[in-house]
MILO-677461 format. One record per residue (C-alpha): x, y, z; residue in three letters. Coordinates in steps of 0.05 Angstrom, whole numbers, padded with zeros to 5 digits, always signed. Layout:
REC | X | Y | Z | Ala
...
% end
This chain:
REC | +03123 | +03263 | +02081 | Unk
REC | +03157 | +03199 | +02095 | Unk
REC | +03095 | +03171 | +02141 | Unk
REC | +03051 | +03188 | +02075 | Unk
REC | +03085 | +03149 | +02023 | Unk
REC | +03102 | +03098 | +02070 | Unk
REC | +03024 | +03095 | +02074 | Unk
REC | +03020 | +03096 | +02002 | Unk
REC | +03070 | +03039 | +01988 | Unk
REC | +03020 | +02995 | +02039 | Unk
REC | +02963 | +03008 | +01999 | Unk
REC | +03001 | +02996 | +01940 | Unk
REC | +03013 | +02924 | +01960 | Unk
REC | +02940 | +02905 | +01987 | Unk
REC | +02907 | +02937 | +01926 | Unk
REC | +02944 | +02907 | +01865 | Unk
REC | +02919 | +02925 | +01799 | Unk
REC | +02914 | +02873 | +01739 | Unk
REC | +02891 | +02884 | +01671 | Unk
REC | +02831 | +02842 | +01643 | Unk
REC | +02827 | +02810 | +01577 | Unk
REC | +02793 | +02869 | +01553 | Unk
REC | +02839 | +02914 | +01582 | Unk
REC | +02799 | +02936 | +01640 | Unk
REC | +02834 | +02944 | +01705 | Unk
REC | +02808 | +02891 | +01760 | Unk
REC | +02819 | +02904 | +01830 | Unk
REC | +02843 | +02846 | +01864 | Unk
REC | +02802 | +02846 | +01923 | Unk
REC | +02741 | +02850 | +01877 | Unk
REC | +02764 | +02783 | +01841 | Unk
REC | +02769 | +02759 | +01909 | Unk
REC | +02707 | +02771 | +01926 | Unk
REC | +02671 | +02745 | +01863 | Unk
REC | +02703 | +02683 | +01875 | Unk
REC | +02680 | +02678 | +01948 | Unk
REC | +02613 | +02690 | +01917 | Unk
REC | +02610 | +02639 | +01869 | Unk
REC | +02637 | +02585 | +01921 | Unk
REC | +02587 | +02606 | +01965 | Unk
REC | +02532 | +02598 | +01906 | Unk
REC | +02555 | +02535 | +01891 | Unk
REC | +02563 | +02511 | +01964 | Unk
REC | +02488 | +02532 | +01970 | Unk
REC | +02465 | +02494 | +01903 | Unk
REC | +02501 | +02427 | +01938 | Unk
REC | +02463 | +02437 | +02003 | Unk
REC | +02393 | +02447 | +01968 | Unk
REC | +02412 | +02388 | +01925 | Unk
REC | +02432 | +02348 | +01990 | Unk
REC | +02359 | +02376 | +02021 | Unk
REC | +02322 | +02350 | +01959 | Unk
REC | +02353 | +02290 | +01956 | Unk
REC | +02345 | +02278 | +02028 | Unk
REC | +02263 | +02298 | +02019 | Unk
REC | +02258 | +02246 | +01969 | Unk
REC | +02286 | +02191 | +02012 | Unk
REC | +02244 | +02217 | +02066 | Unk
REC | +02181 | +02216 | +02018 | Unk
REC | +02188 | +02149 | +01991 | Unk
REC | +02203 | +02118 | +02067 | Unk
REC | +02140 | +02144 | +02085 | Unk
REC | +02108 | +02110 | +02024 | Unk
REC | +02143 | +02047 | +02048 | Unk
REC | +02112 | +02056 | +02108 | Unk
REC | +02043 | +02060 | +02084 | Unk
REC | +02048 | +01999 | +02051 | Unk
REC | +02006 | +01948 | +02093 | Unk
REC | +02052 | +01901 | +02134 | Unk
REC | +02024 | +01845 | +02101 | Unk
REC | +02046 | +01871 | +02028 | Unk
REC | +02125 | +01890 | +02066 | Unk
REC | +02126 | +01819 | +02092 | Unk
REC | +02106 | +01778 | +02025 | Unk
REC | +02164 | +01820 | +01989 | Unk
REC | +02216 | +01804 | +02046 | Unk
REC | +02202 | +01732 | +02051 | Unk
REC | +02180 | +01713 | +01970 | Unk
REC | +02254 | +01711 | +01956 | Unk
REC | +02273 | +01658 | +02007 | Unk
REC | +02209 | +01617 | +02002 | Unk
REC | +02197 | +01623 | +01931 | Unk
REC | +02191 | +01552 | +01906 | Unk
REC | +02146 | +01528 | +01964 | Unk
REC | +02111 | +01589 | +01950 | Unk
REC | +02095 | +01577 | +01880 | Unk
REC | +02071 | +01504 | +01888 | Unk
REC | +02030 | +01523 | +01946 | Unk
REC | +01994 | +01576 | +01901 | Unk
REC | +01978 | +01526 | +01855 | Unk
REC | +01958 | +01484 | +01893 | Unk
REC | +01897 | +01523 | +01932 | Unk
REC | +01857 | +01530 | +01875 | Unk
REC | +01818 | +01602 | +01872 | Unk
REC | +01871 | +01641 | +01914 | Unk
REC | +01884 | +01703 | +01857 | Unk
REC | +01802 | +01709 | +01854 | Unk
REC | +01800 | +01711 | +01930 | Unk
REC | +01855 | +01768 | +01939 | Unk
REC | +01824 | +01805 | +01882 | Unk
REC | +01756 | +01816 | +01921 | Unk
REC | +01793 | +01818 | +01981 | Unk
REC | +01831 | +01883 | +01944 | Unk
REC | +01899 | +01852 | +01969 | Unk
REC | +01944 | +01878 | +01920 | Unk
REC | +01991 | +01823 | +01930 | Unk
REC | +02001 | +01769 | +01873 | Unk
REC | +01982 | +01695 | +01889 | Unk
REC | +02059 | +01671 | +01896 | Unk
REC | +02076 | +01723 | +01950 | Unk
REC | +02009 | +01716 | +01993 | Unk
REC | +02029 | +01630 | +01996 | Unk
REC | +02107 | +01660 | +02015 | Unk
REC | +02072 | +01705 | +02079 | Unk
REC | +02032 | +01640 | +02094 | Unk
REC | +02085 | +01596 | +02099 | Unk
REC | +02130 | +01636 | +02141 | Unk
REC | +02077 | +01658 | +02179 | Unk
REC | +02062 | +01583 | +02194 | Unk
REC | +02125 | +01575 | +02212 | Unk
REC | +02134 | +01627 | +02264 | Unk
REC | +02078 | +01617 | +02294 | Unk
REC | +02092 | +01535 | +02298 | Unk
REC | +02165 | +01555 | +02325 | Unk
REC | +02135 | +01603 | +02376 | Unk
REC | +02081 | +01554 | +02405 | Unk
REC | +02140 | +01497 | +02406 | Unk
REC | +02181 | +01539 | +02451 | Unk
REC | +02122 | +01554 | +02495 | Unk
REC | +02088 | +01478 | +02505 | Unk
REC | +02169 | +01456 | +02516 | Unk
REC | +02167 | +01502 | +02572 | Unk
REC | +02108 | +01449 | +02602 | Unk
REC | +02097 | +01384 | +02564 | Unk
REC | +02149 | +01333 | +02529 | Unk
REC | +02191 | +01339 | +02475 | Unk
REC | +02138 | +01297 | +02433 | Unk
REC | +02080 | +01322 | +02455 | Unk
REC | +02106 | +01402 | +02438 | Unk
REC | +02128 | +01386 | +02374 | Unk
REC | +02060 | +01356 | +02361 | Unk
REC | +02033 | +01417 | +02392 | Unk
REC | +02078 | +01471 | +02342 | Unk
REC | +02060 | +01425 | +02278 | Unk
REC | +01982 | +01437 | +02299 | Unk
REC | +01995 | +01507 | +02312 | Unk
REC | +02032 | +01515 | +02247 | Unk
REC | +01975 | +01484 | +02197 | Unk
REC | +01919 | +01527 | +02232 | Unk
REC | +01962 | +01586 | +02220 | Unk
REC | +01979 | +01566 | +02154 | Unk
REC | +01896 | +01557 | +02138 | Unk
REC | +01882 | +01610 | +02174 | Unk
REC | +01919 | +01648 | +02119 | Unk
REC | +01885 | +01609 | +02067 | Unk
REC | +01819 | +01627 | +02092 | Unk
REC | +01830 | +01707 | +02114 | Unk
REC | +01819 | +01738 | +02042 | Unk
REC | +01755 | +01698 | +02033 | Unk
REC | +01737 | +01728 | +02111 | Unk
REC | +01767 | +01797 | +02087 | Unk
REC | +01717 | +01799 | +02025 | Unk
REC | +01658 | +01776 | +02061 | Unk
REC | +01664 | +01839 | +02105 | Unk
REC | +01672 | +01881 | +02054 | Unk
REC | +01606 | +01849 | +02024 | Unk
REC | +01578 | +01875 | +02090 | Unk
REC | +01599 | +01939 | +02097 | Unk
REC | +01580 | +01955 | +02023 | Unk
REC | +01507 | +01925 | +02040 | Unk
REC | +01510 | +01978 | +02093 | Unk
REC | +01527 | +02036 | +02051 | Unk
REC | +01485 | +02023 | +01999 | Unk
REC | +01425 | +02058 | +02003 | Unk
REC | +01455 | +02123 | +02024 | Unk
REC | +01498 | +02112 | +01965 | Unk
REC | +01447 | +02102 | +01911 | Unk
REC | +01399 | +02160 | +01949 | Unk
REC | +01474 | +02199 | +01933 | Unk
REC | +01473 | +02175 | +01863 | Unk
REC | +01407 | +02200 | +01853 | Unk
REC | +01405 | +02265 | +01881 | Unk
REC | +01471 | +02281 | +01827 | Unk
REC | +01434 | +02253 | +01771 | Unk
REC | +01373 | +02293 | +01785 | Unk
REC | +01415 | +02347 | +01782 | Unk
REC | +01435 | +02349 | +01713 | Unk
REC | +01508 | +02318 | +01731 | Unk
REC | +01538 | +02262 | +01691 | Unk
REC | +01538 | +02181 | +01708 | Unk
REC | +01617 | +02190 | +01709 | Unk
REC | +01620 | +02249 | +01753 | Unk
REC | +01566 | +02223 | +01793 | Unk
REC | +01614 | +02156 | +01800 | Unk
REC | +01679 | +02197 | +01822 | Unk
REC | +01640 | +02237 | +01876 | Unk
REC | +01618 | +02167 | +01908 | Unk
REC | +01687 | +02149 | +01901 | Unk
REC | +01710 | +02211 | +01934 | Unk
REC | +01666 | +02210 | +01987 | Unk
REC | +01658 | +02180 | +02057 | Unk
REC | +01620 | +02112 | +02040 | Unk
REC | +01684 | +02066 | +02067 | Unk
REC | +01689 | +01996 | +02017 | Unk
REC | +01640 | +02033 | +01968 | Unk
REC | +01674 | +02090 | +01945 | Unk
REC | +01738 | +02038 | +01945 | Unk
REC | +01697 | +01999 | +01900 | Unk
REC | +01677 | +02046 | +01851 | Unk
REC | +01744 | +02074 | +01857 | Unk
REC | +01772 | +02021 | +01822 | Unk
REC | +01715 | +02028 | +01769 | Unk
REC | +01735 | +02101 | +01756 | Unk
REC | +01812 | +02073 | +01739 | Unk
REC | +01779 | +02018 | +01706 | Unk
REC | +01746 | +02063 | +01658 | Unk
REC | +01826 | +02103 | +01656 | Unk
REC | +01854 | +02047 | +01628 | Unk
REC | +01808 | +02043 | +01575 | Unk
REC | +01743 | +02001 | +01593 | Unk
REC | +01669 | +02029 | +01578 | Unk
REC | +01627 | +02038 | +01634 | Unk
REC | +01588 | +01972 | +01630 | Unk
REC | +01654 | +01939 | +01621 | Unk
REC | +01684 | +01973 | +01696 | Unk
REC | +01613 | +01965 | +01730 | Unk
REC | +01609 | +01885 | +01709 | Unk
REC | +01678 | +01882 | +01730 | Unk
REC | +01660 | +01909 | +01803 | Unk
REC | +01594 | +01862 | +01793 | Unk
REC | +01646 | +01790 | +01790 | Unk
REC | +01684 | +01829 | +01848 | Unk
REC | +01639 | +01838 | +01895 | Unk
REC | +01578 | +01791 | +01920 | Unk
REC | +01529 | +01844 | +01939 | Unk
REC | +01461 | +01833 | +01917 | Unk
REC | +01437 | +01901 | +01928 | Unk
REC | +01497 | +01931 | +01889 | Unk
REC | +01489 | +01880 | +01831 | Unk
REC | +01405 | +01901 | +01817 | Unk
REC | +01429 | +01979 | +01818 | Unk
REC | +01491 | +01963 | +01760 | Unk
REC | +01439 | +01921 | +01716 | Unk
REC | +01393 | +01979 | +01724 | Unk
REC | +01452 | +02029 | +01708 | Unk
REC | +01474 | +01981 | +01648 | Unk
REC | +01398 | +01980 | +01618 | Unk
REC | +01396 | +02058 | +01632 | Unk
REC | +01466 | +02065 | +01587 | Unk
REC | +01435 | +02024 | +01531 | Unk
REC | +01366 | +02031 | +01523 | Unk
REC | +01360 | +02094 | +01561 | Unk
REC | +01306 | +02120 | +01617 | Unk
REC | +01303 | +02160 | +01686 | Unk
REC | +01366 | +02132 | +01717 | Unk
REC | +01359 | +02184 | +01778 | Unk
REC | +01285 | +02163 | +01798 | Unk
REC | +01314 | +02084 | +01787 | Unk
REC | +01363 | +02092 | +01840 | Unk
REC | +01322 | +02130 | +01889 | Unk
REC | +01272 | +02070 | +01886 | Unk
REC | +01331 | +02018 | +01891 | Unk
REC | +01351 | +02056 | +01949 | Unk
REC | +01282 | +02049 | +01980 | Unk
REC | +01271 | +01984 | +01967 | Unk
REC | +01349 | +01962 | +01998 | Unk
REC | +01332 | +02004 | +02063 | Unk
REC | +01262 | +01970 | +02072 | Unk
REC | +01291 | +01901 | +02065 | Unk
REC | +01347 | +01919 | +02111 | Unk
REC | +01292 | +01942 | +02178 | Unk
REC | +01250 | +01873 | +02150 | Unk
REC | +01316 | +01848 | +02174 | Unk
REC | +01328 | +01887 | +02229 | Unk
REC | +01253 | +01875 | +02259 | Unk
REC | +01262 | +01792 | +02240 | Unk
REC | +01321 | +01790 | +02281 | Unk
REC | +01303 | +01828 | +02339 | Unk
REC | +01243 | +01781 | +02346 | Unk
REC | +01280 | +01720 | +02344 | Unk
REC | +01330 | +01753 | +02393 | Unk
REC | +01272 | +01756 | +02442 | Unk
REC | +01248 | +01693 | +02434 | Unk
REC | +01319 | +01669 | +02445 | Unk
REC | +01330 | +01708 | +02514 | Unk
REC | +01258 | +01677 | +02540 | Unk
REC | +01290 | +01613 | +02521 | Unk
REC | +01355 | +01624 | +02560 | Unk
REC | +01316 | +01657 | +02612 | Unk
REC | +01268 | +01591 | +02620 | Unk
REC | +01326 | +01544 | +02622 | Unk
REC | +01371 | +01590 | +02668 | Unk
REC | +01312 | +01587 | +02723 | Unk
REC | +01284 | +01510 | +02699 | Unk
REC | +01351 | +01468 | +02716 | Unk
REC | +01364 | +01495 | +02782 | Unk
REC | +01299 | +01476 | +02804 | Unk
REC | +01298 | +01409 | +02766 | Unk
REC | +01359 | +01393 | +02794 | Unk
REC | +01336 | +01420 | +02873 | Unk
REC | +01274 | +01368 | +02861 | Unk
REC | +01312 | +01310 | +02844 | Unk
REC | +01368 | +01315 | +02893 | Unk
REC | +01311 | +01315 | +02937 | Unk
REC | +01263 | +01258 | +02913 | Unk
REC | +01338 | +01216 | +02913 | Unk
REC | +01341 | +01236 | +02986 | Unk
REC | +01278 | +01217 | +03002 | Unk
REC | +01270 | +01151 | +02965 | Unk
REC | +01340 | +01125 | +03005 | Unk
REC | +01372 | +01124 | +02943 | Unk
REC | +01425 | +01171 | +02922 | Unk
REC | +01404 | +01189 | +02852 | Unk
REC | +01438 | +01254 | +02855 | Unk
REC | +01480 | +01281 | +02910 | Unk
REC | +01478 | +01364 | +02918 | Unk
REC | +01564 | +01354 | +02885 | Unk
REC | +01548 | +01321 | +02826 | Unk
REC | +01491 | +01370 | +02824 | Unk
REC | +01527 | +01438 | +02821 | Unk
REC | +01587 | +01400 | +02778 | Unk
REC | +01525 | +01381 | +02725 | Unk
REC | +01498 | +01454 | +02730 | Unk
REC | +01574 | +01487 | +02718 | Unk
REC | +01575 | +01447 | +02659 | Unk
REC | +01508 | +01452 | +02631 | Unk
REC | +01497 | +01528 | +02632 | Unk
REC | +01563 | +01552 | +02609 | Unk
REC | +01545 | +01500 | +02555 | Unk
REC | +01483 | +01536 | +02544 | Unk
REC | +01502 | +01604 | +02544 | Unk
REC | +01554 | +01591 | +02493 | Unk
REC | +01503 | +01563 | +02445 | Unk
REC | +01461 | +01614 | +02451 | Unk
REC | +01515 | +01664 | +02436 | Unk
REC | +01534 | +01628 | +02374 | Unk
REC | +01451 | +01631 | +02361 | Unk
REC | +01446 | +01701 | +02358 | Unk
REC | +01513 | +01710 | +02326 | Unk
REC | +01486 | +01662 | +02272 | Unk
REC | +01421 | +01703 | +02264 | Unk
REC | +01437 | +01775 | +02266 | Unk
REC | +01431 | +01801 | +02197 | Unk
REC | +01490 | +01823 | +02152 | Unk
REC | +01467 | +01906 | +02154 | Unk
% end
């Protein structure tokens, strides 16, 4: 008997009872408990807070870092260069039009900030180097050079960046159109027709019209978007197939069987092209090959007339010194030749 209520009296104390304020009796381990539980929710509501917080931060790093360098750079030096920067955008006349087709999405003022600092590394970088070598004069010379070819270098490279883009859309244009055409034929809209080239694999084109589909977003018509994309870019393949889709929206006509002769007409001019070049290529290596195997023997037959005669016109050194010279000389320009002929496909 005494071991039982001396259990009793234990149990007493570790279960209390309380009274609710309705009157119901609450065990106090079970309020216990229900607290633990609710800390534990709310510990668990933090940590998915700190997880999506930390997602977020995550997410927009990794937007950060798809930025192109060139766009990260203009915003990190703009703020110490920004007065220099503004008066050099002024001053090169045509910058904001070359960007634009260059689809740099990076305003005028910033672009002339990553110039200058750009120049500036670079004419810093190739000081240290010639100082390693030449004068004091002579590398400081040699890093103010450096530092005004960068800094046109820069001025040049959306002009460069929008001429390729010329020539990658000449490239894609006739599978485009051919696209363009089969869609129409099949009953589907222009503007549907438009955000499947954009979607697909066509590189610079489907960039290009792209743009036109936001264009049209934001509120233009579709002549207004494709004129728009007809200033940007300098195709002349691209600009007959959006006067032929402009006529088509206003007067009306069989857009799809337009396109598909576009598209013919684009891919015969491009192997007229091809074929031109690849005959002037040959007649170029004949060339090469004639002068490669003329010198050597011009030069053979007067070392040896000079030898002959007493006189030395030309001694066998000054021979292979001239023939070093001359067919490096030779083979660079005919590089250059066929660089300067081969057709923009």
């Amino acid at each position: 008997m005494i071991k039982i209520g001396g259990a009793t009296h234990r149990v007493g104390q570790v279960a209390r009872v309380t009274k609710g304020p309705r009157g119901e009796k609450v065990d106090e381990v079970t309020r216990r408990l229900r607290e633990l539980k609710q800390l534990e929710s709310l510990r668990e509501e933090e940590r998915a807070e700190k997880r999506k917080l930390r997602g977020e931060k995550i997410w927009e790093e990794r937007a950060e870092l798809k930025r192109p360098l060139s766009e990260r750079l203009s915003d990190v030096l703009y703020n110490p260069l920004k007065r220099p920067a503004q008066r050099l955008a002024k001053f090169f006349k045509g910058l904001d039009v070359d960007l634009y087709k260059a689809n740099l999405r990076i305003p005028p003022e910033r672009y002339a900030a990553l110039m200058i600092g750009t120049s500036i590394i670079v004419g810093f970088s190739a000081f240290i180097l010639m100082i390693l070598f030449l004068p004091v004069l002579f590398a400081l010379v040699g890093g103010v050079l450096a530092s005004m070819l960068a800094l046109v270098f820069g001025k040049t490279r959306p002009g460069r960046m929008a001429k390729a883009r010329v020539v990658e859309v000449n490239r894609m244009i006739p599978y485009a159109l051919r696209h363009m055409a089969t869609h129409l034929s099949a009953g589907i809209g222009l503007p549907e027709t438009m955000t499947s080239i954009s979607k697909a694999d066509y590189g610079v084109l489907s960039e290009e019209f792209g743009r036109v589909i936001r264009d049209m977003h934001t509120g233009m018509s579709t002549e207004e978007a494709l004129a728009t994309m007809d200033r940007r870019v300098d195709s002349e393949p691209l600009r007959r197939a959006i006067r032929q889709v402009q006529r088509t929206l206003r007067t009306g006509g069989d857009l799809a069987n337009i396109l598909k002769m576009l598209a013919d007409e684009t891919a015969f001019e491009m192997r007229m092209k091809l074929r031109d070049y690849t005959q002037s290529l040959n007649m170029l290596t004949m060339m090469y090959m004639f002068a490669s195997a003329v010198i050597p023997a011009m030069l053979l037959v007067m070392i040896t007339v000079g030898s002959s005669m007493g006189g030395a016109v030309l001694t066998p050194t000054s021979a292979a010194v001239l023939f070093l010279v001359i067919l490096p000389f030779m083979l660079f320009y005919f590089v250059m030749m066929i660089k300067r002929f081969e057709p923009r496909l």
